[in-house]
C-alpha positions as CSV (number, residue, x, y, z in Angstrom):
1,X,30.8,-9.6,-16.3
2,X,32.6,-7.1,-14.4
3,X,30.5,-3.9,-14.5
4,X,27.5,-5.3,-15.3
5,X,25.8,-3.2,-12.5
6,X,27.5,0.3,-13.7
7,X,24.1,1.2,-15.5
8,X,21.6,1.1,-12.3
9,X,23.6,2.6,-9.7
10,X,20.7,3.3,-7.7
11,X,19.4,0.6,-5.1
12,X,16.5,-1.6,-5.9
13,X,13.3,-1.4,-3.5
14,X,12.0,-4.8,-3.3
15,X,9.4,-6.3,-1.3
16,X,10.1,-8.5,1.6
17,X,9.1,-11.9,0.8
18,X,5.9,-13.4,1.0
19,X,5.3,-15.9,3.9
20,X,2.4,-18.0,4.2
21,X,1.2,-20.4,6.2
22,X,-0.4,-22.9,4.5
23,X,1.1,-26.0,2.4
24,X,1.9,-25.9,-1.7
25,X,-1.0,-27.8,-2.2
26,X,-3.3,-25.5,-1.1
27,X,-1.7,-22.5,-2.1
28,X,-2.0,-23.6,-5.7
29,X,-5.2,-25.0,-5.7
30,X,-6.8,-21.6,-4.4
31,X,-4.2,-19.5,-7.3
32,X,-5.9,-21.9,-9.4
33,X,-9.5,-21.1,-8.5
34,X,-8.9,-17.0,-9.0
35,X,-10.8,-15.7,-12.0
36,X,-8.4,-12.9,-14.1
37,X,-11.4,-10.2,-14.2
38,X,-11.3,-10.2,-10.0
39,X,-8.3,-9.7,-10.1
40,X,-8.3,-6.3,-12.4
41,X,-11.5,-5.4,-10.2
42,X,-9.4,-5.3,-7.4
43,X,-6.2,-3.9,-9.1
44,X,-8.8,-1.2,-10.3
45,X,-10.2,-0.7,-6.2
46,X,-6.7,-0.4,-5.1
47,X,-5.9,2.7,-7.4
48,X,-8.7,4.6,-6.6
49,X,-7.8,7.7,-4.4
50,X,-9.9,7.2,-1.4
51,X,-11.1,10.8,-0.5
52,X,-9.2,12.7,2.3
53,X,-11.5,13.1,5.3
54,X,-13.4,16.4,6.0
55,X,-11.5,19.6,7.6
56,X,-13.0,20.1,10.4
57,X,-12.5,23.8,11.4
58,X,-11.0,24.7,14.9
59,X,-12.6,26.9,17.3
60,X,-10.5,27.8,20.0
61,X,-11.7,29.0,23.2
62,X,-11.4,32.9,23.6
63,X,-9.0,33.8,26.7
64,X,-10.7,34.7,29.6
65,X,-9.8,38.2,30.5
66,X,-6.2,37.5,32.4
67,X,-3.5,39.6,33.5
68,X,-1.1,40.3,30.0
């Protein structure tokens, strides 16, 4: 098995785990109760690009007439 790992040199990203706070029992009865097509509707939401807020354009002051 030596060298099994030679072909992905590069380090995995992996998500932290998952903690919740809530016993099995009701963890699976509400994975149960989700309905496939909400799920896609959100997967769908979540790749959206949200548009980037307005530029606003800044006006700056003009410089009183000082000593240069």
């Amino acid at each position: 098995m030596e060298g099994a790992d030679v072909m992905s040199d590069k380090k995995r990203k992996t998500e932290p785990p998952l903690f919740i706070d809530m016993d099995f029992d009701e963890a699976l009865s509400r994975f149960t109760r989700v309905k496939p097509e909400d799920v896609q509707e959100s997967v769908d939401r979540s790749k959206q690009k949200k548009k980037p807020p307005e530029a606003k354009t800044i006006r700056r002051r003009p410089k009183s007439g000082g000593s240069s």
